[in-house]
N, C-alpha and C positions, 0 to 999 in steps of 0.2 A: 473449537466450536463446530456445532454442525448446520452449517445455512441451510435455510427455507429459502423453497423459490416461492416468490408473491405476486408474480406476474408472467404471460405468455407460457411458451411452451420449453420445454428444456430439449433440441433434437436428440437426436440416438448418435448421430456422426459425430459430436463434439464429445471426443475423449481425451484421454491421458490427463496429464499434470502440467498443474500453470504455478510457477514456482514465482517468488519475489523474496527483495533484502529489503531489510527493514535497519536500522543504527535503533539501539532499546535509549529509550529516556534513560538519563542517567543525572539527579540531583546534582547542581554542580558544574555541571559540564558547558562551557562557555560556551560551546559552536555545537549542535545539535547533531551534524553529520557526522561527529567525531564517537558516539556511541556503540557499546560493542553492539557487532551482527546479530541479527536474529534472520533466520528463515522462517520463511509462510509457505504450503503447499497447499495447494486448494483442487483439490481431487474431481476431474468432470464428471464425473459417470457418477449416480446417486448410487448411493448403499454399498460406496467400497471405503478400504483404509477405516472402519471403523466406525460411518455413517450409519446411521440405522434406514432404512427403507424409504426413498423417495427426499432423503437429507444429502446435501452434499461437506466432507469433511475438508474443512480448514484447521490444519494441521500447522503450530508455530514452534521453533526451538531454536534456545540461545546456540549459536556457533563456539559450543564449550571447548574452544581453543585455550590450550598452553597460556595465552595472553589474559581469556575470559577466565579461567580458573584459578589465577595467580591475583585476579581484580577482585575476584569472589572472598579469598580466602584472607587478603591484606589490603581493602579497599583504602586504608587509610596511608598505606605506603604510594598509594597513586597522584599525583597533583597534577589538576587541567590549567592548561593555557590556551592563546589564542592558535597554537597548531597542535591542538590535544592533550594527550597525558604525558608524563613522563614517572617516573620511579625507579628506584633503586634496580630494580626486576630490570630496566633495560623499557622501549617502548612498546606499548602494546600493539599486538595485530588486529585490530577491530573488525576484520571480514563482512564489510557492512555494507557493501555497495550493489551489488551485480552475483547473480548466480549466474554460473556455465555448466552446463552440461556437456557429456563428451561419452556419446553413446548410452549407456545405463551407468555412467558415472556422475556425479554430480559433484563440483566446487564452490566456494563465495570469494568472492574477491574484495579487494579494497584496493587505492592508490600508494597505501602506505604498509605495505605487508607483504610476504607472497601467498598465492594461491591454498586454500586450506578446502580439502577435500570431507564432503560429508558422506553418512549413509543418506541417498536417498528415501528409503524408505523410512527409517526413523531418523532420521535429519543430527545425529547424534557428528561429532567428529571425529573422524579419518587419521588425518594426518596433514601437514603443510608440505608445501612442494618443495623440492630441492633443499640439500641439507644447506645449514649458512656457510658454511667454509664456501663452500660451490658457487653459491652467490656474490663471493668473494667480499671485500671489506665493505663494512655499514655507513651510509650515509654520513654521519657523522661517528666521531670514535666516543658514543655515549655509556659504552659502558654494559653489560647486565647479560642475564641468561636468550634475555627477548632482542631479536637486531632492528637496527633503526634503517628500514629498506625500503626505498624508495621503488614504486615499477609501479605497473598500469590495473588500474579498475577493472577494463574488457579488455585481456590477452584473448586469444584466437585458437580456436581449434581446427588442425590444418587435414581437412578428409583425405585425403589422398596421402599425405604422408607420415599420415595417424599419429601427430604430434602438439605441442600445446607450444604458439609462439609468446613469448612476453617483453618487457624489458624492466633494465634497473636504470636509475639514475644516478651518474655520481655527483656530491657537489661540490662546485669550482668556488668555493667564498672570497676570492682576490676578485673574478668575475658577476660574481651574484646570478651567475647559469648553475646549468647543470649538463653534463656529458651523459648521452645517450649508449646504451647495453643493448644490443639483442639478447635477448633470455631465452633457451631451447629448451623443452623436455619432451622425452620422448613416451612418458608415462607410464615406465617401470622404473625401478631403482629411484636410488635415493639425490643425485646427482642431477644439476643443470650443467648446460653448457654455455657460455657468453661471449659475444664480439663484442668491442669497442667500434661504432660509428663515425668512423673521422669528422670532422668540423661538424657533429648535428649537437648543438646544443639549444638548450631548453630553457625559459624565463618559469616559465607556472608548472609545468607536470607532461606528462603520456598516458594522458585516462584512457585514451581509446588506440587501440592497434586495431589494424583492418589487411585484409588481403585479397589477393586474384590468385589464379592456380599457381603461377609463377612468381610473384613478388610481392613482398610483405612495404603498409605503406604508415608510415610514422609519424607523427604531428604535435606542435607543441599548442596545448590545451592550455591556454595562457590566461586561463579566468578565475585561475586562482592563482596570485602572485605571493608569493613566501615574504613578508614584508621584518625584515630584521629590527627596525626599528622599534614597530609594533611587539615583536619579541620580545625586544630588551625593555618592555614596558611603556613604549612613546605610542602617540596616535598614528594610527593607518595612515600612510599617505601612499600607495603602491598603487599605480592602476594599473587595467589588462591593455592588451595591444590591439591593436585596431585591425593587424591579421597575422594570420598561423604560418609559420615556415613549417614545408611538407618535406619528407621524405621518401624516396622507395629507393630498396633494397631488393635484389634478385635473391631469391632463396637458394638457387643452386650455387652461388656465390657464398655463401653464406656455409653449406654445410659440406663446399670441399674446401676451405676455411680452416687452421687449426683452430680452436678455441683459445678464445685469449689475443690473437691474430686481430687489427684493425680492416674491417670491411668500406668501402668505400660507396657510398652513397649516390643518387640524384638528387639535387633538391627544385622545389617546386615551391609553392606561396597560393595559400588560400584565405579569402575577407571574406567577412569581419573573423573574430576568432572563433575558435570551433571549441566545440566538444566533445561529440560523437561525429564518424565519420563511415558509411559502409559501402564496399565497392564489391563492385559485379567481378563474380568466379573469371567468365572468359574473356580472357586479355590481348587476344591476338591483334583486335583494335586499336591496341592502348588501355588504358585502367580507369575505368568508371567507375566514380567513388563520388557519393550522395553524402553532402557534410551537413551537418545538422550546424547552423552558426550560433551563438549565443551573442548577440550584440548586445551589449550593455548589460551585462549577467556578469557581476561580480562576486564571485562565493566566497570570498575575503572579507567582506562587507557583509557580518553578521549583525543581525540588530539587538542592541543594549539597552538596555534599561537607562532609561532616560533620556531615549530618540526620538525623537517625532521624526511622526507618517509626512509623505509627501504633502496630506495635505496642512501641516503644521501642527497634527494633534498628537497626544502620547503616544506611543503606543501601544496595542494591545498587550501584557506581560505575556498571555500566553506566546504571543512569537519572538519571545529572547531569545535569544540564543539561534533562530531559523534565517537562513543566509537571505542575501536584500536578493527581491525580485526583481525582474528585466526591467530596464528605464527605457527601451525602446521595443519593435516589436522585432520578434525572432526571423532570420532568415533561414530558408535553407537553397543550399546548391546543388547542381550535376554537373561534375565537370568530367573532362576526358583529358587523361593525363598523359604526354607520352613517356614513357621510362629511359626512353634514352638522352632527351632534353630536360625533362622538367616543365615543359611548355606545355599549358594548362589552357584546355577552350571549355567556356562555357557554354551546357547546353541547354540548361534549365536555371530557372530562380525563382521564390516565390519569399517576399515579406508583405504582409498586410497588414491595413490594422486589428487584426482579429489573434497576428500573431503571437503577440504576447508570451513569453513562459513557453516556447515549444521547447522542450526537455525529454519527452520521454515520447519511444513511437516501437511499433512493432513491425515485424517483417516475419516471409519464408525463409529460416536460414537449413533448411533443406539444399544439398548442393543441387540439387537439379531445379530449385528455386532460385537461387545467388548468381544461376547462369542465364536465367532468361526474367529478370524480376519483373514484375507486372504492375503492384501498386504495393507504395510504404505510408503506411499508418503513424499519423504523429497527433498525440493528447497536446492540443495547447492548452496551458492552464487560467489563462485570461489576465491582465491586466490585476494586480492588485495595489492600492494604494495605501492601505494600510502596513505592507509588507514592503515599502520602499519608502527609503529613510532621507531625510534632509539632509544628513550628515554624509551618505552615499554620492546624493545629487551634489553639493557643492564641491565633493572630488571629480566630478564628470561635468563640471559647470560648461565649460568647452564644449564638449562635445554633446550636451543634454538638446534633444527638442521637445517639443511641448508635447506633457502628459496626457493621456484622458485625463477629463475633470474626474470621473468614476469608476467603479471596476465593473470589467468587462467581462460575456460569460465566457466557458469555457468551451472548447472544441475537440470534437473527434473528426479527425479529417482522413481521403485518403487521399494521396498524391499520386499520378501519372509519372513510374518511373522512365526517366530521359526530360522531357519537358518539365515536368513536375507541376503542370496541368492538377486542379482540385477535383477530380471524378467524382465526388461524395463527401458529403461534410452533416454533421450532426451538431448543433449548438445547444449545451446545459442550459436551462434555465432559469435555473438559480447559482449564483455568485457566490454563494455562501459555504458552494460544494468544490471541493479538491481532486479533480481526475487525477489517476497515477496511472503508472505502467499499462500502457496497453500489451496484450499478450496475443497472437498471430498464432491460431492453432488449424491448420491444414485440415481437410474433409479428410475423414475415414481413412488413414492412413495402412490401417495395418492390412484394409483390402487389397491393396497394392507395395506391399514390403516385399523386397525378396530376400528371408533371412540366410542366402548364402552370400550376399553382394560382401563390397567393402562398409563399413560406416558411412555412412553419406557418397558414397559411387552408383551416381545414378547413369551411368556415361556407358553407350553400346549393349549391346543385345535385344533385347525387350523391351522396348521403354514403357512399356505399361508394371512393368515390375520398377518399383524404386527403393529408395534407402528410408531407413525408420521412418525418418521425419519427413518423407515425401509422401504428400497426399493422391488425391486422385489429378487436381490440374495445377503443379507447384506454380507461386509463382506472385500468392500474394493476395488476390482475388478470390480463390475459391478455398474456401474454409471462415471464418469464426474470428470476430477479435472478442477476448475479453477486458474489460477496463472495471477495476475495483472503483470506487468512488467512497471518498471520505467527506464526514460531515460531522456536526453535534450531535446528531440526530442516529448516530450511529454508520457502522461500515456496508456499502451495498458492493453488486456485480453485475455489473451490466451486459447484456451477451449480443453481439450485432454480427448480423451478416457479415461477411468480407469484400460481397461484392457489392452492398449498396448502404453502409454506413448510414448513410442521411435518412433512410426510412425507420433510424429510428432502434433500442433496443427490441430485437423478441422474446426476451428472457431477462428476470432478474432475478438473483439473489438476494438474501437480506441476512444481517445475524439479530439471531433468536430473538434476543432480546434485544434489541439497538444496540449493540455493543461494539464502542469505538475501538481503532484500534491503532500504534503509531505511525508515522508516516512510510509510506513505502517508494522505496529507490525504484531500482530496476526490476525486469524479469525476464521469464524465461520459461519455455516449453517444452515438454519433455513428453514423450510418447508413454509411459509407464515408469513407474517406481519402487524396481525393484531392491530387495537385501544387494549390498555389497559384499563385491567377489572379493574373500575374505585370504585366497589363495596369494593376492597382489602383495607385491613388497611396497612397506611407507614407510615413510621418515616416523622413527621415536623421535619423541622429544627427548628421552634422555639418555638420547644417543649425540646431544649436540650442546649437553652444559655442563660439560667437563671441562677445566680453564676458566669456566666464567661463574659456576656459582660458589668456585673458592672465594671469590672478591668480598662476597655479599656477610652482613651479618649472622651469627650461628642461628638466630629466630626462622630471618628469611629463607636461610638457605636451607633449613626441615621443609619449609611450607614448599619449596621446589622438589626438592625432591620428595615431596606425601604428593608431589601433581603428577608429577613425573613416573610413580609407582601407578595413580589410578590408572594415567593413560595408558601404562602398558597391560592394565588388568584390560581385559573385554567387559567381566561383570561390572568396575566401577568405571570405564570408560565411554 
């Protein structure tokens, strides 16, 4: 589609590309976050990518992954459960969570896949990161061409040592944990590299990696608990934990390490549980890391057909399958961590009643932003009652306090990083509308790029010259958020200053026609969108199903290999 703006001014300075994941509806499919990927690019500057004059283009495309192509072509050999699909093929990669970019390269990620690289500019796909042998064995021994691999939503792109951190999970089933992998790529070749993290284990997942110039820091995101019961067909009874065991790892530790080699850890403890966590570049303090808490956010507690709402009524069918909302309001934290204890002070907190549903927030991840950040933008999504279930609430009886009687609106806020002080806050109007991803795009960027620097080395010389993503004052404050907004009524875009939120948007988008569109995860910022460097060596796919699609029926294993020939065509790739 190509939006119309229908309100305020569109500036000159708000350029590049604001990318977002979307999971595509899928008939069927019991938990809605389990849907293959789709990318969204929504181009700032009117009349490029395809726009006609004075239109801005939103550009969307499935993540035609190995795992999407193989769903396309034998949808019926696929069967959903309460932790997704499974099939003959092995599990799917769904790359639905989180776009990363990495210079003018671009990724989607999920919690349940590894990394799957796209063309930016036509959103088409690349190739998956690290071959599987590399990743060494699959979570479970399931079987199929597709591996069943457990690692993180938001791995980390490390500027300085022009590297992509991640991790795998393995699972301990005598334990009902999971053992934590440092995951290394160095973003050539086909190969990762992995530590085993002595004693870091895991109850729910590692959606979020985070780091400082020197130390990478790890967390177990425990708000969605893998409930085996529920597996084998019984009712959910799993709850999350009331807080996160933390990790840091020194990086230089790490890669004079063989691989394979167990790394030894600090561990640290952060409440309630966390989701997202992001810490400031320079460490020499200690590690300042901003955790986004999810209190009472169970993503295991999806809503079914024939739950009642909190407040005892059906509920609505359209939210089958959409995970239950927060039963209390959302926190977030600053702490200062030291690396050598684990000994964690607080130096900010903030939960309100207004917090409800904080999930999704934007920042400068410009390195010369991550070192001195100034203010972090978080979309609360308000209170809703409809979308929190009775059957949720009598798991959390314990620990439930009392609801709003009604739903509450929604907030774009900015926070005062270190205190985490509210500097600006803008509150929706209407209840009825969905904020998603806010996007942080930096003032006028390319005035101040110096294209001989490193990727993101904004450090010594000049400092009026910075790296791509450094604007003119990094840091949080000066530049742009943009916030999509969902509704019946169709999808808009809202465009706010950086430094004073609360006054409100100065710009909107609309599509053409009100034209909805599905829910949108995460995003991401990207100074331009250029073709992929076509030169790079990727993982084929059918460089890694040899051994495994001998197993499969002779039907199935044409249809892999007629996937495995497009991918390696360019023309039907």
């Amino acid at each position: 589609m190509d939006l119309v703006l229908t309100s305020g001014t569109w500036p000159r300075e708000v350029t590049g590309e604001a990318v977002f994941s979307s999971p595509e509806p899928v008939p069927g499919v019991p938990y809605a976050l389990f849907g293959p990927g789709r990318l969204c690019r929504l181009s700032l500057q009117p009349g490029t990518h395809g726009a006609p004059e004075g239109r801005f283009a939103w550009r969307s495309h499935r993540v035609d992954s190995p795992s999407a192509r193989l769903f396309g072509a034998a949808p019926e050999s696929f069967s959903a459960g309460p932790t997704g699909f499974t099939s003959p093929f092995g599990v799917p990669n769904q790359a639905n969570t989180a776009p990363l970019p990495w210079g003018d390269r671009l990724f989607a990620t999920w919690d349940v896949g590894r990394p799957a690289e796209v063309d930016p500019a036509t959103l088409g796909f690349l190739g998956e990161v690290g071959h599987r042998d590399s990743w060494g064995d699959p979570a479970l021994p399931m079987g199929g061409v597709l591996p069943f691999l457990l690692s993180s939503a938001h791995p980390v792109v490390d500027p300085e040592r022009d590297c992509m951190w991640s991790v795998k999970l393995v699972i301990d089933m005598a334990s009902g944990t999971q053992g934590v992998e440092v995951v290394h790529w160095d973003g050539t070749g086909t190969t990762v590299s992995r530590w085993p993290v002595r004693d870091a284990k895991v109850r729910g997942g590692a959606h979020c990696v985070t780091q400082s110039r020197d130390f990478l820091v790890l967390a177990d995101s425990g708000n969605f608990i893998p409930d085996l019961g529920e597996m084998a067909g019984g009712e959910r009874t799993a709850v999350i934990d009331t807080s996160t065991p933390v990790w840091v790892i020194r990086k230089d530790q790490l890669l004079s390490t063989p691989p394979g080699d167990t790394v030894e850890a600090v561990a640290s403890t952060a409440a309630p549980s966390t989701g997202h966590m992001y810490a400031r570049w320079d460490d020499g303090e200690g590690i300042q890391v901003l955790f986004e808490h999810m209190d009472l956010v169970d993503l295991g507690y999806r809503i079914e057909a024939g739950d009642l709402d909190s407040r005892g009524e059906p509920v609505d069918p359209a939210l089958v399958g959409f995970y239950n909302m927060a039963m209390a309001p959302n926190t977030v934290s600053e702490m200062l961590i030291d690396p050598g204890t684990g000994r964690a002070e607080t130096l900010g907190r903030l939960s309100e009643d207004w917090t409800h549903n904080l999930q999704l927030s934007a920042m400068d991840w410009s390195t010369e932003g991550l070192s001195a950040p100034t203010l972090h933008h978080v979309a609360v999504q308000g209170f809703r009652a409809g979308a929190v279930t009775r059957r949720a609430m009598q798991a959390y009886s314990d620990r439930l306090g009392g609801l709003p009687p009604e739903d509450t609106p929604g907030v774009l806020a900015s926070l005062r990083r270190g205190d985490l002080g509210v500097a600006s806050s803008y509150t929706y109007p209407n209840t009825g509308e969905q904020i998603t991803s806010p996007v942080f795009v930096p003032r006028d960027p390319a005035a101040h790029h110096d294209p001989a620097g490193r990727p993101g080395d904004g450090h010594g010389g000049d400092t009026t010259r910075r790296s791509a993503y450094g604007g003119t004052d990094p840091g949080g404050h000066d530049g742009f958020v943009v916030v999509p907004v969902l509704s019946d009524e169709g999808m808009r875009v809202d465009l706010f200053d950086a430094s004073c939120v609360g006054s409100g948007p100065v710009a909107t988008l609309c599509t053409p026609a009100g034209e909805c569109v599905p829910a949108l995860l995460h995003s991401a910022w990207m100074p331009r969108a250029p073709r992929a460097d076509s030169s790079l060596e990727r993982l084929r796919f059918a460089d890694e199903i040899d051994g495994h699609v001998e197993a499969l029926p002779d039907e199935l294993a044409r249809i892999v290999h007629a996937v495995a020939d497009q991918l390696a065509d360019p023309s039907g790739g």
